[in-house]
C-alpha positions in Angstrom: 129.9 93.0 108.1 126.4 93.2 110.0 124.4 95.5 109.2 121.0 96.5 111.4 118.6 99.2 111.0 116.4 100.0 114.2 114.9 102.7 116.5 117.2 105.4 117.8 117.1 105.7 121.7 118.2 108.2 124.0 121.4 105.5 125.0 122.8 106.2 121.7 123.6 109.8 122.4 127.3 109.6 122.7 128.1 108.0 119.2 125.0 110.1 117.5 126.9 113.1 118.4 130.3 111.7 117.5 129.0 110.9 114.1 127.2 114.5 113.7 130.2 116.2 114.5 132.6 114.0 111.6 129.3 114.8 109.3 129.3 118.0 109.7 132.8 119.4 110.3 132.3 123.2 108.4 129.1 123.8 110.0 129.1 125.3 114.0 126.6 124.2 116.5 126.0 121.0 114.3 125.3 118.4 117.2 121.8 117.9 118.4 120.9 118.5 122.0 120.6 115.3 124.5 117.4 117.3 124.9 116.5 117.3 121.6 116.8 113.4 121.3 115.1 112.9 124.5 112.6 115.1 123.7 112.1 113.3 119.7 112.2 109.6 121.5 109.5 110.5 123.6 107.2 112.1 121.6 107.5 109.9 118.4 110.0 106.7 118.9 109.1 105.6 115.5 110.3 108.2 113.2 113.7 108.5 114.9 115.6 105.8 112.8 119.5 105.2 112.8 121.6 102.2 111.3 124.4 100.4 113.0 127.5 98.6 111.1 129.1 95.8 113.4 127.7 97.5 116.5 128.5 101.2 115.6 126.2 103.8 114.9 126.7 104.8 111.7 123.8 107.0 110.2 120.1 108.4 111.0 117.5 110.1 110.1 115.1 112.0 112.1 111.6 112.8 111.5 108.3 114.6 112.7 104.8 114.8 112.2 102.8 117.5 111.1 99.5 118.9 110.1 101.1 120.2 107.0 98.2 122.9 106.0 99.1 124.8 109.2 102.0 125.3 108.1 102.5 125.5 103.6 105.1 125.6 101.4 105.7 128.9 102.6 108.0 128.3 106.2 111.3 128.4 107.6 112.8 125.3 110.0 112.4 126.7 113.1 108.8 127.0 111.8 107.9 123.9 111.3 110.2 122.3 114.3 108.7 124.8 116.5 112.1 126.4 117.1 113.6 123.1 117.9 111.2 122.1 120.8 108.9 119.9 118.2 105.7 121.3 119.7 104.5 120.4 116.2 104.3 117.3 116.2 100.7 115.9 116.1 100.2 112.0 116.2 97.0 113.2 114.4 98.7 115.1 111.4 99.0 114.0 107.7 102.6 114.8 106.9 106.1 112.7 107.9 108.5 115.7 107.7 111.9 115.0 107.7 114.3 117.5 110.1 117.9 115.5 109.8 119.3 113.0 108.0 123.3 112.2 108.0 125.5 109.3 107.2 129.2 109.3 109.2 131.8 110.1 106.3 133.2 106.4 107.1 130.6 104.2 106.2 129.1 106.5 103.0 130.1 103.9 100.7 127.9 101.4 102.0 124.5 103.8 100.5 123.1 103.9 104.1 121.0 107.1 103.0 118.9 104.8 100.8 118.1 102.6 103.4 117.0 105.5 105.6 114.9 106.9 103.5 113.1 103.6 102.3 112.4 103.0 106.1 110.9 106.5 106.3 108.4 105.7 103.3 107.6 102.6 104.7 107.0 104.3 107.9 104.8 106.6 105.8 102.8 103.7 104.6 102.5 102.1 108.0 101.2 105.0 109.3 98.6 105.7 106.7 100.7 109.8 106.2 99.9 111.4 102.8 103.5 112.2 102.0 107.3 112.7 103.5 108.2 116.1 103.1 111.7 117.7 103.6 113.5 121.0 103.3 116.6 119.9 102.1 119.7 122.2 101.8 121.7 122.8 98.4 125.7 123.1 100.0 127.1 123.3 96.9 125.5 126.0 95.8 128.0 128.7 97.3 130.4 127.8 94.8 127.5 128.4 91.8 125.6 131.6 93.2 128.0 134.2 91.4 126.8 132.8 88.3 123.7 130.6 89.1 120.4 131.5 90.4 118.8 129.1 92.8 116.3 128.3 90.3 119.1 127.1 88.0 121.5 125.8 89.9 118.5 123.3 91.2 118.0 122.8 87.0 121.4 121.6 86.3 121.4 119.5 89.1 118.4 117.8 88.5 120.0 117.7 84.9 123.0 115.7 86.3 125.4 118.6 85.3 126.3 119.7 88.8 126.6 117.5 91.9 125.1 118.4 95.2 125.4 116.0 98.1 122.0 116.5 99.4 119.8 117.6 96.3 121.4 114.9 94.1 120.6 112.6 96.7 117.0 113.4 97.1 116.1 113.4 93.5 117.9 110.0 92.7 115.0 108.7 96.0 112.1 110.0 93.8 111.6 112.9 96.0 110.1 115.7 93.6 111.3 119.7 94.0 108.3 121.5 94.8 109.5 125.4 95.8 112.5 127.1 96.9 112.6 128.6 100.4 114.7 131.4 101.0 116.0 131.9 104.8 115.0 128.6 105.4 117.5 127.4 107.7 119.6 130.5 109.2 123.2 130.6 109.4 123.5 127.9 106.5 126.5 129.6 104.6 127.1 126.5 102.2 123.4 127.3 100.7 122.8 130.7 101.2 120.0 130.2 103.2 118.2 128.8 100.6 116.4 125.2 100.2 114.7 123.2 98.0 111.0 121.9 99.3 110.7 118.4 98.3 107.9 115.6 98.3 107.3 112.2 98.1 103.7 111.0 97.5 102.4 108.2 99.4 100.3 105.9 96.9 98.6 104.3 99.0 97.5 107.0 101.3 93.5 107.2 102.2 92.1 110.0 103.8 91.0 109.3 107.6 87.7 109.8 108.4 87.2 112.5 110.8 90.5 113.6 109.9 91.2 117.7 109.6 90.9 117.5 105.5 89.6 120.6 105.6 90.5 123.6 108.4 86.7 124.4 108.8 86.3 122.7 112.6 82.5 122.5 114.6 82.3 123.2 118.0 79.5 122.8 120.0 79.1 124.6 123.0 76.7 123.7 126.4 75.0 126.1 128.3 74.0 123.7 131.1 70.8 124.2 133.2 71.3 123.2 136.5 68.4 121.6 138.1 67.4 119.0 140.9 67.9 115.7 139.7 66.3 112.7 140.8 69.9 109.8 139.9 72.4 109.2 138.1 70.6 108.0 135.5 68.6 111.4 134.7 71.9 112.9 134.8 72.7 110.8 131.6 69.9 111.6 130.1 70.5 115.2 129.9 74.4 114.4 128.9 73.0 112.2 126.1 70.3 114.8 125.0 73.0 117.4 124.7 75.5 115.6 122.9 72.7 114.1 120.1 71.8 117.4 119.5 75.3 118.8 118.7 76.2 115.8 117.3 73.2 116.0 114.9 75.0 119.2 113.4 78.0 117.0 113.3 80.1 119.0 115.4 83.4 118.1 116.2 83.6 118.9 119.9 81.0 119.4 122.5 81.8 121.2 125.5 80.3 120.8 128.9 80.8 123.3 131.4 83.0 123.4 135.0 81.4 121.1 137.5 78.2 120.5 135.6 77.2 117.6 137.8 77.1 119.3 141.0 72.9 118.6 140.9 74.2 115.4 141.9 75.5 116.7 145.3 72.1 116.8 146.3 71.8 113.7 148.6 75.3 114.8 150.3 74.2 118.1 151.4 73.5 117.6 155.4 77.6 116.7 155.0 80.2 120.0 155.0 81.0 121.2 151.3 84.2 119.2 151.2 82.9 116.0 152.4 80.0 116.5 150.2 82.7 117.1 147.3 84.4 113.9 147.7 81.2 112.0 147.6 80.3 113.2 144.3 84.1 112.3 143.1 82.6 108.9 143.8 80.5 109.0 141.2 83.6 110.2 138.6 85.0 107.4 137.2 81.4 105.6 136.5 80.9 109.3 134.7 83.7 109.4 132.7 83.3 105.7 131.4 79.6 107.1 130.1 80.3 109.8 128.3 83.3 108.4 126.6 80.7 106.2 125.0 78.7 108.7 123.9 81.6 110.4 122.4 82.2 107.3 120.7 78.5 106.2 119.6 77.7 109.8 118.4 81.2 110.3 116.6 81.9 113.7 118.7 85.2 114.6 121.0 83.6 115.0 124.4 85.5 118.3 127.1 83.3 117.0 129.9 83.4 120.0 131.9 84.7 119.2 135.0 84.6 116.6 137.7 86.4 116.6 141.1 88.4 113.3 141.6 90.0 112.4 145.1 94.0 111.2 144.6 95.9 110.5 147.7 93.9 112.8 150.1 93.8 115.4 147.5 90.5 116.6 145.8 91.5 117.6 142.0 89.2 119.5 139.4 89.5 117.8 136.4 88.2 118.1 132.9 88.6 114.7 130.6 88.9 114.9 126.5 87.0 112.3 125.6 88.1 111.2 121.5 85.8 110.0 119.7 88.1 107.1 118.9 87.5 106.0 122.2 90.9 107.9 123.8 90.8 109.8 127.2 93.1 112.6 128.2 92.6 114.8 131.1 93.7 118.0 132.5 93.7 118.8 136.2 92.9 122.7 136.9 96.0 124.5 137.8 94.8 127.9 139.7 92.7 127.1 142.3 90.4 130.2 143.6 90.5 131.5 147.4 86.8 130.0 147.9 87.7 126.4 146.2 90.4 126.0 148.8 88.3 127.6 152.0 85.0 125.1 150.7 86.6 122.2 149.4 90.6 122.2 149.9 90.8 121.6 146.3 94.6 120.8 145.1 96.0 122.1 141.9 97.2 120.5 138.9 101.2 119.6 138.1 100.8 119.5 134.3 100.6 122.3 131.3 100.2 120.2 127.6 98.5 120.0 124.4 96.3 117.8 123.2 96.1 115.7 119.8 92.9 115.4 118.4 91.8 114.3 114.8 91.2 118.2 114.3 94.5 119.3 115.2 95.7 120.6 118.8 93.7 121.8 121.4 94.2 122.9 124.8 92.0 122.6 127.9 92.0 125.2 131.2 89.4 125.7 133.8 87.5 128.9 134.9 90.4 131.4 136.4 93.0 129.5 134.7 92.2 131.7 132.0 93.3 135.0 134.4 96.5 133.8 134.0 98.0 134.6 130.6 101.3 132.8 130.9 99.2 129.5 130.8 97.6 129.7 127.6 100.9 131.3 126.2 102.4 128.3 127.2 99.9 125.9 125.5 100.3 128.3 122.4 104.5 127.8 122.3 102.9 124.1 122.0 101.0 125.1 118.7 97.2 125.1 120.4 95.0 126.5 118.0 91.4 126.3 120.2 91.7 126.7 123.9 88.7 125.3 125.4 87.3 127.0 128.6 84.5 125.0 130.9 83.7 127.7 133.9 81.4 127.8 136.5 80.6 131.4 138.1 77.6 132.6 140.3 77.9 136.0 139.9 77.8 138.6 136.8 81.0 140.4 137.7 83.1 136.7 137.8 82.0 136.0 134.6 83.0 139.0 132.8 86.5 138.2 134.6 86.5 134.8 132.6 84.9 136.5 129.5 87.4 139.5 129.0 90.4 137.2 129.6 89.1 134.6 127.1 89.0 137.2 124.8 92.2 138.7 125.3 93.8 135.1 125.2 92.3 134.7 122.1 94.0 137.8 120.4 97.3 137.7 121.9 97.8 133.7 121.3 96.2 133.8 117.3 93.9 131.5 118.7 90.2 130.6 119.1 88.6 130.3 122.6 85.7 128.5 123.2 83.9 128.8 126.7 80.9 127.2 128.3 79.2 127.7 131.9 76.3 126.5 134.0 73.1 128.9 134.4 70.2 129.0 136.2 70.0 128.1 140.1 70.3 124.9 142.0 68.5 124.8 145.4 69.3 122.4 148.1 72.8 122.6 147.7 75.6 124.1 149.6 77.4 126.5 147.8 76.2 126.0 144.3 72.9 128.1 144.3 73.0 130.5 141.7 74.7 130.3 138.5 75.6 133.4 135.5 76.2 132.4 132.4 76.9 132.9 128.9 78.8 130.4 126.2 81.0 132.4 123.4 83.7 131.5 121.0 86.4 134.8 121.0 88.7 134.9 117.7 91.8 137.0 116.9 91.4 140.6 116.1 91.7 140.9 112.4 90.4 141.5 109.1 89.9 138.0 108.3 87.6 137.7 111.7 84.5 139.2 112.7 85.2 143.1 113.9 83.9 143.1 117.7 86.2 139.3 117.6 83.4 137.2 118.6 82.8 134.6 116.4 79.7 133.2 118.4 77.9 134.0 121.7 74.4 132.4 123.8 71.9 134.0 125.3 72.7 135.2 128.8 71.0 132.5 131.5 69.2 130.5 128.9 69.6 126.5 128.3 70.9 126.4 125.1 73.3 125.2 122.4 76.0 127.5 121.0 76.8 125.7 117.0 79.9 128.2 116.4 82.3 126.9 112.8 86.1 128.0 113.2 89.1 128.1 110.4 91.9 127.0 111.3 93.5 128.7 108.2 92.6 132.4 108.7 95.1 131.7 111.9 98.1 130.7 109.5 97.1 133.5 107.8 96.8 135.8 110.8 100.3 134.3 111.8 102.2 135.3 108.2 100.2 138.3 107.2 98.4 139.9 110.0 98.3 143.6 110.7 99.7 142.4 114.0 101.6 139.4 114.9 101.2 138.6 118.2 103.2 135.5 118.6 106.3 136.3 115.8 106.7 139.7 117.5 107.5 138.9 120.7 110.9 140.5 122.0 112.2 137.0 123.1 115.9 138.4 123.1 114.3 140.2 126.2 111.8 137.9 128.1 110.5 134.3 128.0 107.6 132.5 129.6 109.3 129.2 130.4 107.6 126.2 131.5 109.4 124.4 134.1 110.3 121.0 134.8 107.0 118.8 135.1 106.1 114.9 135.9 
């Protein structure tokens, strides 16, 4: 007999689901999507383990990460999964949570569970996690609950006096009971709806530096002066002068406004607007390179604004998250305004995502992005929790557009939104002459928030820093507890925003 323990991938489908459906006979809708196990594969191919005996697959186990205090003791399965579309995961969380495990009724002899869940610690040390965590179900405990409470029905078992196939098994792997959860997982008849919360420490674990220990998160915001500069190299200097100073406060992000080095199209001007546009995306790469060492020298994630970029004929605006591990992301702005297609036959973006950052998730959109709710929504269905907003606008009635929709996306997404644009005026070049401007940071509407649900704003059209602290915990708590709740009390039985298909 060979036995081999490895990653699951998406070409074992056919016998996962043959094995789900012989562990799980009694129980409807027990096979896991193709979807799913795409979806799982992609997003973290190390936690999906499964064992094969002479070639057949024979058990696994799958797994998540999480950011554990968004979530508590206090939460249901479709909470933490994110209804099954693992939006929570988060490369940068603290927690290995376990979603399924299952061993095909022929081969549970062998003790294949152990060996699943010794690779999942071992994962957990690998990866540096504080704990595995798991909601595990008690299916015995229909044939107890006319006589037993949940509380001592877990007692005897843990006592050895009753059996239960999955809470006897967790206990005898040194995973501890910490709660019960009632309507944890719907529709599980055999429990009741009840589970058992259970832990295993990590001994080893050492908390990250830069790591969301806390929820209390720094953001620092730019209100950019634009003015006539001489190179690329006074450019920097400005960049560098901003992000020392918010770095000095030791923020955790610094945000740059939309198109913030557009003093640089200067020397291009005798050109039209959109040739003048695609000289300055020259200069973007060089750009980026720079600031992602600043973001790593002064220990601060970097939203540089935006920057056009030139792709196969196509002009893109494009804002890059700049980690201060030294990772790059981007985001290419989706809604392109009427004049940003007559000036510069800008393109929009084909992608709609999340971020993971060593304070949790964020999400980036550009200027009248934010007019469009469904986008945001989206990014929130991903489990955002601060939506940053670069914008550019000349005039004070465009603004307030982007100002009164940040705010609204703030309330109806339990979220915070951060925004940042340029002021001033910039002479000498086509279409970028005058700028209005004010940097803000919106919260929910709630008790736990501040009553007109700004947490932060600038001074109108004045050069300046905007030092704004956000808690990420008054959100869970807005989420569970709120007057409102904007996000749990959405009629989903009659409308959805769905994101389609994207590359």
């Amino acid at each position: 007999m060979q036995v081999e323990i490895r990653k699951l991938s998406i070409d074992d489908y056919d016998e996962l689901a043959e094995a789900m459906q012989k562990a799980y006979p009694d129980i409807d809708d027990n096979v896991w999507s193709k979807r799913n196990i795409q979806k799982l594969t992609s997003i973290f191919a190390e936690g999906q383990i499964c064992i094969l005996v002479d070639g057949k697959l024979a058990a696994a186990a799958l797994s998540i990460i999480v950011q554990y205090e968004l979530f508590g003791d206090q939460h249901t399965y479709n909470e933490i999964t994110g209804n099954e579309s693992f939006n929570t995961h988060s490369n940068n969380g603290n927690v290995l949570y376990g979603i399924e495990v299952f061993v095909d009724p022929e081969f549970r002899a062998l003790r294949l569970g152990r060996r699943l869940y010794d690779a999942r610690k071992e994962l957990c040390e690998i990866l540096n996690l504080k704990s595995i965590i798991v909601g595990g179900r008690i299916p015995n405990y229909h044939l107890y609950s006319k006589e037993l409470s949940p509380r001592q029905y877990i007692t005897k078992v843990r006592n050895k006096e009753i059996y239960d196939p999955v809470l006897s098994f967790q206990i005898g792997n040194n995973f501890s009971p910490v709660k019960i959860l009632k309507g944890y997982l719907k529709g599980d008849s055999e429990s009741e709806e009840y589970a058992v919360l259970l832990q295993w420490n990590n001994i080893y674990y050492t908390a990250k530096k830069n790591t969301m220990q806390d929820s209390v998160i720094r953001l620092g915001l730019i209100q950019w002066q634009m003015r006539s500069l001489k190179n690329l190299e006074d450019f920097y200097k400005q960049v560098e002068f901003f992000v020392d100073a918010v770095a000095g406060y030791q923020s955790d992000f610094c945000l740059f406004p939309e198109l913030f080095n557009t003093p640089l199209l200067a020397p291009f001007n005798h050109l039209n607007e959109r040739e003048s546009m695609e000289k300055l995306s020259e200069l973007t790469e060089e750009i980026k390179e720079k600031i992602s060492e600043f973001a790593v020298s002064y220990n601060v994630n970097i939203i540089s604004g935006s920057m056009p970029i030139l792709e196969d004929g196509k002009l893109y605006n494009v804002s890059y998250l700049l980690h201060r591990d030294g990772k790059i992301d981007e985001y290419r702005k989706v809604h392109i305004t009427p004049n940003e297609r007559k000036y510069y036959g800008m393109t929009g973006g084909n992608e709609i995502r999340v971020f993971d950052t060593d304070c949790g998730k964020i999400g980036i959109i550009i200027c009248y992005d934010v007019e469009f709710p469904e986008l945001p929504r989206l990014l929130a269905d991903q489990g955002m929790k601060i939506l940053f907003v670069p914008y550019l606008t000349d005039t004070q009635n465009a603004y307030t557009r982007v100002r009164h929709c940040a705010a609204a996306r703030a309330i109806e997404n339990e979220c915070y939104v951060a925004i940042a644009g340029c002021v001033g005026n910039l002479p000498g070049v086509n279409n970028m002459d005058i700028q209005f401007g004010q940097a803000a940071v919106f919260t929910p509407s709630d008790f736990a928030f501040p009553s007109n649900a700004i947490k932060g704003e600038a001074t109108p059209n004045t050069e300046m820093t905007l030092i704004v602290d956000v808690d990420l915990n008054l959100l869970k708590e807005l989420h569970h507890n709120g007057a409102v709740r904007t996000l749990s009390d959405r009629r989903q039985d009659l409308y959805d925003v769905i994101l389609r298909n994207q590359n």
